[in-house]
C-alpha positions in Angstrom: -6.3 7.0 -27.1 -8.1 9.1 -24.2 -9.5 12.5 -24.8 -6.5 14.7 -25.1 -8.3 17.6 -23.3 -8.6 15.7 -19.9 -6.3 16.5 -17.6 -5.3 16.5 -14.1 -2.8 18.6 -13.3 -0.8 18.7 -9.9 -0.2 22.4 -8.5 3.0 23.5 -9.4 5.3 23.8 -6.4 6.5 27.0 -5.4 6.7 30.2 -7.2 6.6 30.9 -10.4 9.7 31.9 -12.4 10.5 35.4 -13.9 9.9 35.8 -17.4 10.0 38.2 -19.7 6.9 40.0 -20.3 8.3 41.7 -24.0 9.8 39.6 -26.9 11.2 37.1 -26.6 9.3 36.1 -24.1 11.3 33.9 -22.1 11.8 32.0 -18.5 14.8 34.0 -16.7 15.4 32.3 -13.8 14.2 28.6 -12.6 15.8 27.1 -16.1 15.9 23.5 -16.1 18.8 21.2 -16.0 19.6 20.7 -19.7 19.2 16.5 -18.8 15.6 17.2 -18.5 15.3 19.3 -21.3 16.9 16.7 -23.6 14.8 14.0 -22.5 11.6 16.0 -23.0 12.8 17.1 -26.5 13.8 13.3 -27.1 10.3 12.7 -26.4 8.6 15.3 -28.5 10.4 14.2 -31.5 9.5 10.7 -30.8 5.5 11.5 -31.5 3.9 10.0 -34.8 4.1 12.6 -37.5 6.4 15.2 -35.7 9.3 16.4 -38.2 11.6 18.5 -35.7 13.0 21.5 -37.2 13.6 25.4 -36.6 10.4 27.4 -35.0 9.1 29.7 -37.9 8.2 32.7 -34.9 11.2 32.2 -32.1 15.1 32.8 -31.7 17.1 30.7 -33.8 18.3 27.9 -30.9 14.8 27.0 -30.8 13.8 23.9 -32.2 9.9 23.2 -32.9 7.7 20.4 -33.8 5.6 20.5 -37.0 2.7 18.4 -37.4 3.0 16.2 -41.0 0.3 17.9 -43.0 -1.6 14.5 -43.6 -2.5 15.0 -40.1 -3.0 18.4 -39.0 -6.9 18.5 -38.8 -6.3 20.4 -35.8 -8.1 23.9 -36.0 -6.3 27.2 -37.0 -5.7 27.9 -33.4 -3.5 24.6 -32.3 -0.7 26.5 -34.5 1.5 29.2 -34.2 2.3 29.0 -37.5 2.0 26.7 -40.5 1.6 23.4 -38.1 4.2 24.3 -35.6 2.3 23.3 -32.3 5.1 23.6 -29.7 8.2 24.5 -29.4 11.4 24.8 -27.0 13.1 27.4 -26.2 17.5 27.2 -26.1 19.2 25.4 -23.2 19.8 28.8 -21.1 15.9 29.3 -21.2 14.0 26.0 -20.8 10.6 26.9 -21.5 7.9 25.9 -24.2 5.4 27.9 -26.1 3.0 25.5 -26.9 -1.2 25.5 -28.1 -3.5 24.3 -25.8 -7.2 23.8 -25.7 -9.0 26.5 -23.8 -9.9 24.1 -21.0 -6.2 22.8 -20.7 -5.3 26.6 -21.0 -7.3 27.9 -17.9 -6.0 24.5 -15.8 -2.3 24.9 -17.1 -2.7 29.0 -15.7 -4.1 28.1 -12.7 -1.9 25.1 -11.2 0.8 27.1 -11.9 2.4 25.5 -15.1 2.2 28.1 -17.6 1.5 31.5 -18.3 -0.5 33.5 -21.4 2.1 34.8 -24.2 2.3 38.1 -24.0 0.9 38.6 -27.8 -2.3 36.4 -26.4 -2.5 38.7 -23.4 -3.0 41.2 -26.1 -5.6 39.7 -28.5 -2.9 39.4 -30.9 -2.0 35.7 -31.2 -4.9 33.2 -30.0 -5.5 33.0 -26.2 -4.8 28.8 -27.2 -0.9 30.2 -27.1 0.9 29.6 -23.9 4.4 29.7 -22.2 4.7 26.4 -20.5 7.5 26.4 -17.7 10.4 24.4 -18.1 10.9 21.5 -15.7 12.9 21.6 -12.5 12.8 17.8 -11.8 11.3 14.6 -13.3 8.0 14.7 -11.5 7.7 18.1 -13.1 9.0 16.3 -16.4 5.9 14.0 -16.7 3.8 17.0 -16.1 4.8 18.9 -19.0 5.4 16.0 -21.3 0.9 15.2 -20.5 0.6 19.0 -21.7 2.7 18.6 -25.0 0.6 15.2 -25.4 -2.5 17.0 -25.1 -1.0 20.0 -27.5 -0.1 17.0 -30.0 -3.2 16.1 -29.5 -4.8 19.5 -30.5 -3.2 20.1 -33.6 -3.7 16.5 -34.4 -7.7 17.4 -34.5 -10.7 15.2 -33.6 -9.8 11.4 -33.9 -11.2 9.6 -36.8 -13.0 6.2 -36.6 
């Protein structure tokens, strides 16, 4: 497997959406079409070790991914809580919260493809915790599925040999 870390991320195309700066924080406008959703959660719950289930910290449509114990090695900040490393948000929304490196953080931010939770903003959840827009179209698909790879990859921890 490559590093998870390395990335090279297209700009996002035009602006960013609206979203809601308070909790929940959500996308408001710019939401997906609910086939691209499905096939990015199809593909979330495809990874080795995911168990699909409820988020522990959003609204109750949103389903997360939580990392088998066995191999969460990832450190304290590549969760939200317990090993729930992403999750997405109800059809009418779209949008991810998911952990990312630092590096993949500052790069996600500045192409245009995410956006610090508001609780991070604050220096109340780990600056690791970001909004990840959901995506218009598949090019944008592929985009976001690399950046839940490399948050899988996160939690996951350093590979052993």
């Amino acid at each position: 497997m490559t590093d998870e870390t390395a990335t090279s991320l297209p700009t996002r195309s035009g602006s960013r959406p609206t979203t809601a700066l308070t909790m929940p924080h959500q996308q408001l406008d710019q939401t997906p079409p609910v086939a691209l959703q499905e096939e990015l959660w199809r593909r979330m719950t495809g990874l080795k070790g995911v168990r699909a289930g409820q988020s522990n910290v959003s609204l109750p449509e949103t389903r997360a991914l939580h990392l088998d114990q066995d191999i969460a090695h990832g450190p304290a900040n590549a969760y939200m809580v317990g090993t729930e490393f992403a999750h997405l948000h109800g059809a009418r929304d779209g949008s991810l919260h998911a952990m990312l490196p630092a590096e993949t953080v500052a790069e996600a931010i500045s192409k245009g493809w995410a956006e610090s939770h508001p609780l991070a903003s604050r220096g109340i959840a780990p600056p690791t915790l970001v909004m990840l827009f959901g995506p218009r179209d598949e090019a944008e698909l592929e985009t976001i599925w690399q950046l839940i790879l490399i948050s899988y990859g996160f939690a996951r921890g350093p590979s052993e040999s």
